[in-house]
VMD Tcl script that draws the C-alpha trace (Angstrom):
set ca {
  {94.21 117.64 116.75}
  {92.94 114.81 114.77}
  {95.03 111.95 114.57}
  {92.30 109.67 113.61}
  {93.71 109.29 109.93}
  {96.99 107.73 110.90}
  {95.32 104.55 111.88}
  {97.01 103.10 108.83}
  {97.17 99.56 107.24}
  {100.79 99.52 105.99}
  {102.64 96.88 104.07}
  {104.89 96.07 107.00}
  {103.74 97.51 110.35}
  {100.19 99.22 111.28}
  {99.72 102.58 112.89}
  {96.95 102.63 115.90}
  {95.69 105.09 117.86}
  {96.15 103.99 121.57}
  {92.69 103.58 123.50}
  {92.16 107.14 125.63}
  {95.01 108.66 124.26}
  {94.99 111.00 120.77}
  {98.73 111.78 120.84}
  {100.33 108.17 120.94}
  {100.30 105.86 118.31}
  {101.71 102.41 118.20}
  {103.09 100.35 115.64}
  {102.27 97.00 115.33}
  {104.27 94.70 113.30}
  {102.05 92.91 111.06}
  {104.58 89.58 110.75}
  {103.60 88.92 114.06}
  {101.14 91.26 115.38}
  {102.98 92.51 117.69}
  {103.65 95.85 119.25}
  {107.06 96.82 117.66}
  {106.96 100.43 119.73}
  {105.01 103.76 119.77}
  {105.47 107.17 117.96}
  {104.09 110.18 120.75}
  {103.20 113.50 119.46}
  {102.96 117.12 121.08}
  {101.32 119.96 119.70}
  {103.85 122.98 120.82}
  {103.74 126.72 119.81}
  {102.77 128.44 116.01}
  {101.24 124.62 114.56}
  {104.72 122.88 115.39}
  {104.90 119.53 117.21}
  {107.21 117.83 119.03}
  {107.34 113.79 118.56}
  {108.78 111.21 120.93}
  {109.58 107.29 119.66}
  {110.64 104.14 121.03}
  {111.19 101.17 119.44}
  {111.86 97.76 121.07}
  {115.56 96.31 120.60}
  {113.91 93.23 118.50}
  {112.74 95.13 116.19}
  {115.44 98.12 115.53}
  {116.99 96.65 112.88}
  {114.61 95.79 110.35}
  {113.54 99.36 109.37}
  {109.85 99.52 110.99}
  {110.78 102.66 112.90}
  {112.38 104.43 110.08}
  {108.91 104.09 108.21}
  {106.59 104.50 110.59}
  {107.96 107.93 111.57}
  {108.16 108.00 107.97}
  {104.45 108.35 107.95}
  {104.08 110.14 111.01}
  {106.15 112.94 109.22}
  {104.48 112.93 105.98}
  {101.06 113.22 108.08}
  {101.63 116.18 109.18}
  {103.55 118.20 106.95}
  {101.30 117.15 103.79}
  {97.89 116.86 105.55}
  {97.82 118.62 108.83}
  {100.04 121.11 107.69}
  {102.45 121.94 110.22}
  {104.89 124.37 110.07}
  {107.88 122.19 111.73}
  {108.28 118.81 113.90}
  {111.02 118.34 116.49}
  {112.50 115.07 117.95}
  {114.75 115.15 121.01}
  {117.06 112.35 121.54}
  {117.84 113.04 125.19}
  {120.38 109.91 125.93}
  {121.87 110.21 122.15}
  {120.72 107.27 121.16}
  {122.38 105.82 118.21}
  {120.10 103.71 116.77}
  {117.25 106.73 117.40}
  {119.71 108.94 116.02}
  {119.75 106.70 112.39}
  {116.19 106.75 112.54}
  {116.03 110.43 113.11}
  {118.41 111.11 110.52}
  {117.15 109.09 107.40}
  {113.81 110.98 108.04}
  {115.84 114.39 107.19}
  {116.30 115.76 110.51}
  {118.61 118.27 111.09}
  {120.70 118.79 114.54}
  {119.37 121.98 115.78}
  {121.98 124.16 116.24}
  {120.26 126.46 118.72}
  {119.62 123.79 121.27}
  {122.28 121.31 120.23}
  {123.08 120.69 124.11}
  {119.92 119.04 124.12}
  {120.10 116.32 120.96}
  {117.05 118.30 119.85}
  {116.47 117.74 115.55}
  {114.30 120.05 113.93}
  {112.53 119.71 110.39}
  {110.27 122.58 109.11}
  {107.87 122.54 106.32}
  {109.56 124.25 102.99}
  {112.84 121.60 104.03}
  {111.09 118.55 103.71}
  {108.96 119.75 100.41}
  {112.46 120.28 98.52}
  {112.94 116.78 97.77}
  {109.56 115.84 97.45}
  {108.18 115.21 93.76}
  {105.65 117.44 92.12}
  {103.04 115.37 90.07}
  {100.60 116.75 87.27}
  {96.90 116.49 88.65}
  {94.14 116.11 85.46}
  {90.44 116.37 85.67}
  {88.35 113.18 84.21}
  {88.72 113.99 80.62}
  {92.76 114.32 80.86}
  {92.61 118.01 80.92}
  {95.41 119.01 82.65}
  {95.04 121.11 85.73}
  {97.29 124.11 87.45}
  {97.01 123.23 90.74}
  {100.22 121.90 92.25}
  {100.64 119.05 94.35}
  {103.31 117.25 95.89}
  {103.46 113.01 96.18}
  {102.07 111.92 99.28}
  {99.59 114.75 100.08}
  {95.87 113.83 100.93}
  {94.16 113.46 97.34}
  {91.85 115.66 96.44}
  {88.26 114.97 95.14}
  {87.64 115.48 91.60}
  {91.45 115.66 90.76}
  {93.45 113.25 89.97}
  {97.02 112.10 89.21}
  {98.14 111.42 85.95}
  {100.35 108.03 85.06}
  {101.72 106.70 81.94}
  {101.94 103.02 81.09}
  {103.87 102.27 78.47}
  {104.08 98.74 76.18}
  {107.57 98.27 74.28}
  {107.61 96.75 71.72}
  {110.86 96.00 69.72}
  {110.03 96.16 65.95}
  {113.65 94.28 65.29}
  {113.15 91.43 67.23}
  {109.01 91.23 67.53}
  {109.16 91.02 71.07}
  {108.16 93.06 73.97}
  {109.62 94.08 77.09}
  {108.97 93.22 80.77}
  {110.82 94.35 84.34}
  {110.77 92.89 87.48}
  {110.30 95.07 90.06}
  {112.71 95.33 93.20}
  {112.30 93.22 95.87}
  {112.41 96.06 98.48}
  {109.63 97.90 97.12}
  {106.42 98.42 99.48}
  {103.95 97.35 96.56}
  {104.35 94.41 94.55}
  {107.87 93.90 95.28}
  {109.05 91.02 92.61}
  {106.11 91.47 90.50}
  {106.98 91.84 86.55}
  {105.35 94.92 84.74}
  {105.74 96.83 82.20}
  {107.33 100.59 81.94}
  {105.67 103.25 83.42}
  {104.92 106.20 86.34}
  {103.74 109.79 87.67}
  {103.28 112.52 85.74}
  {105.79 115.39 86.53}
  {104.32 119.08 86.98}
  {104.11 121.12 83.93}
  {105.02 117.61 81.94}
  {103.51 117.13 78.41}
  {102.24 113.29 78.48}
  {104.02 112.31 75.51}
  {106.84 113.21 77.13}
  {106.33 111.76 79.94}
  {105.98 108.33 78.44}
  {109.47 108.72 76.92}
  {110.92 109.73 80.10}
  {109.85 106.88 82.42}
  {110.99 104.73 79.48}
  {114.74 105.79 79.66}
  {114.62 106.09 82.73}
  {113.51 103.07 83.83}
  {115.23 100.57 80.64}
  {117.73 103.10 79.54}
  {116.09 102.99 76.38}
  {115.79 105.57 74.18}
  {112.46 104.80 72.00}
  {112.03 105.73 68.54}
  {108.40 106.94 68.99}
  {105.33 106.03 71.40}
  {102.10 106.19 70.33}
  {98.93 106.90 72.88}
  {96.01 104.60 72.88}
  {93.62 105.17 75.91}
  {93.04 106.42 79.41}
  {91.98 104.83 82.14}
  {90.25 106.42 85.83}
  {91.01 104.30 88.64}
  {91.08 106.71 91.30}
  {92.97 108.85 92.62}
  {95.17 108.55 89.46}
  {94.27 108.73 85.62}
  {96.48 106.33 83.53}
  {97.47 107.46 79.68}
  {98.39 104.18 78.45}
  {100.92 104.09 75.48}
  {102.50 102.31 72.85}
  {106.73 102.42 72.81}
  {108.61 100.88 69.94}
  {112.25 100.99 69.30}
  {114.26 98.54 66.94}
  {117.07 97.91 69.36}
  {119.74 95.05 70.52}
  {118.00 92.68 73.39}
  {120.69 93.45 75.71}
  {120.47 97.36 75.58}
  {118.52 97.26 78.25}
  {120.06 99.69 81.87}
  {117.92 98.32 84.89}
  {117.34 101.06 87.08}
  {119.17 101.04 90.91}
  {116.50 100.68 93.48}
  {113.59 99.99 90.95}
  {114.00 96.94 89.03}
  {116.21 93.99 89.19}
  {115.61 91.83 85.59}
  {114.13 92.20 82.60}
  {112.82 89.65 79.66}
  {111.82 90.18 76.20}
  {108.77 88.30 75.35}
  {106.96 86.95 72.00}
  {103.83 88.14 71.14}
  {102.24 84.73 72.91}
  {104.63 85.06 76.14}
  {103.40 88.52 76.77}
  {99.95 87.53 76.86}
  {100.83 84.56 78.93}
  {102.43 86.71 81.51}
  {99.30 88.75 82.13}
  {97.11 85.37 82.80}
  {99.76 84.59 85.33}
  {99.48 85.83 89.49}
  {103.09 87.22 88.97}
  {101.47 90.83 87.50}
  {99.94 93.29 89.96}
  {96.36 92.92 89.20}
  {95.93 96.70 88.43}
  {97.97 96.76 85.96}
  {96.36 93.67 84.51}
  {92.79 95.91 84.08}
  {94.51 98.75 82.79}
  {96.28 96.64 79.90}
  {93.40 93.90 79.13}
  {91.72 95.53 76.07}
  {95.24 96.69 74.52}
  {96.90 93.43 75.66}
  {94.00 91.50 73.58}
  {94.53 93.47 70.34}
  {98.33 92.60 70.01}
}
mol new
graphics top color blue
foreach p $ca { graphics top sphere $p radius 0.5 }
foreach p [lrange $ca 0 end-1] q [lrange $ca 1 end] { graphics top cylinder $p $q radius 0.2 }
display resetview
């Protein structure tokens, strides 16, 4: 077994491979680059593992764990493949037990005696979102693949940006993003996301819209791709001629908003405040306003 790919630069915590060991991993806490605990794993029978975790008391309440078994889980259902994980929390733990449980493990009712918590593969892909792959033109493709798996060369996932613009006011809309989020947490940007499977792009641009502003808009209109691999952005247009305050932040995903003249807008994409990709995706539109 190759663990070699979970030697991961996170946002809050880094996995490592432990010198002469290829089973245990431990996670260092980037704040103070220190070792926050280790994450063990045990190839068992029929490509199932079992996985052992400790955390140290100063850090079991600031969420490192949670994510880095997090990761450890999504490693090896959506790359290595396995067919199920177990996690045995012999002195019922219940600060292991949180952990355990907000990464979807489920007591196992056959060997409940022993705290043991089983996940298997076609559990953990029910929740997990499928996202429309395209080839380089924006042809969409059939094959179907899940967020989080190992991209795949050649393919890629498709995004929509989308610019609102509202025709009633001339001004144009931008969200701040929440301050828990892993990338860019704070950052303002405009509306946008993934793709879902089988999605028309059109509609897909509409969708992340009301989803994301609670705005309904009137029309969007499509003005470019970009490839910045793994993902292929469709970037669009969104107008709608509604009241400033119609806006519906969404829980978990943005925290403000601000509608901006023509001038402002521009102003806010000079600024350090706007995650940089975003910035080269929007430039030549952005300029043409």
């Amino acid at each position: 077994m190759n663990l070699i790919t979970l030697g991961l630069e996170l946002n809050t915590y880094r996995l490592l491979i432990k010198p002469k060991d290829s089973t245990k991993l431990l996670i260092i806490y980037k704040k103070d680059n220190k070792e926050a605990g280790y994450i063990i794993i045990n190839p068992i029978d029929n490509n199932s593992f079992d996985i052992k975790f400790n955390i140290s008391e100063s850090y079991s309440k600031i969420g490192v764990g949670t994510e880095a078994l997090r990761e450890v889980v999504r490693y090896l259902f959506m790359e290595y493949k396995a067919d199920s994980i177990k996690i045995v929390n012999a002195i019922n733990n219940k600060k292991a037990e949180r952990v355990i449980i907000k990464n979807r493990f489920i007591l196992d009712k056959a060997d409940s005696s022993n705290n043991y918590y089983s996940l298997d593969r076609a559990e953990y892909y029910k929740k997990k979102e499928k996202v429309q792959l395209f080839d380089k033109d924006g042809n969409s493709l059939d094959d179907i693949f899940f967020r989080g798996e190992k991209f795949i060369d050649g393919k890629y996932v498709g995004v929509v940006d989308i610019i609102i613009y509202n025709t009633k006011y001339d001004k144009f809309l931008m969200t701040r993003r929440d301050l828990n989020k892993e990338t860019y947490p704070g950052f303002w940007e405009i509306s946008g996301g993934a793709i879902d499977y089988g999605e028309d792009i059109n509609s897909a641009a509409l969708r992340e819209a009301k989803e994301e502003t609670g705005i309904a808009l009137n029309k969007v209109e499509y003005k470019y791709s970009t490839l910045l691999e793994p993902m292929l952005y469709f970037t669009y247009m969104g107008y709608i001629d509604c009241e400033l305050d119609t806006v519906v932040l969404q829980e978990k995903e943005t925290i403000d908003y601000k509608w901006l003249e023509k001038d402002e807008f521009k102003q806010m994409y000079e600024g350090f405040n706007v995650p940089d990709k975003q910035k080269l995706r929007l430039s030549s539109l952005i300029k043409k306003l």
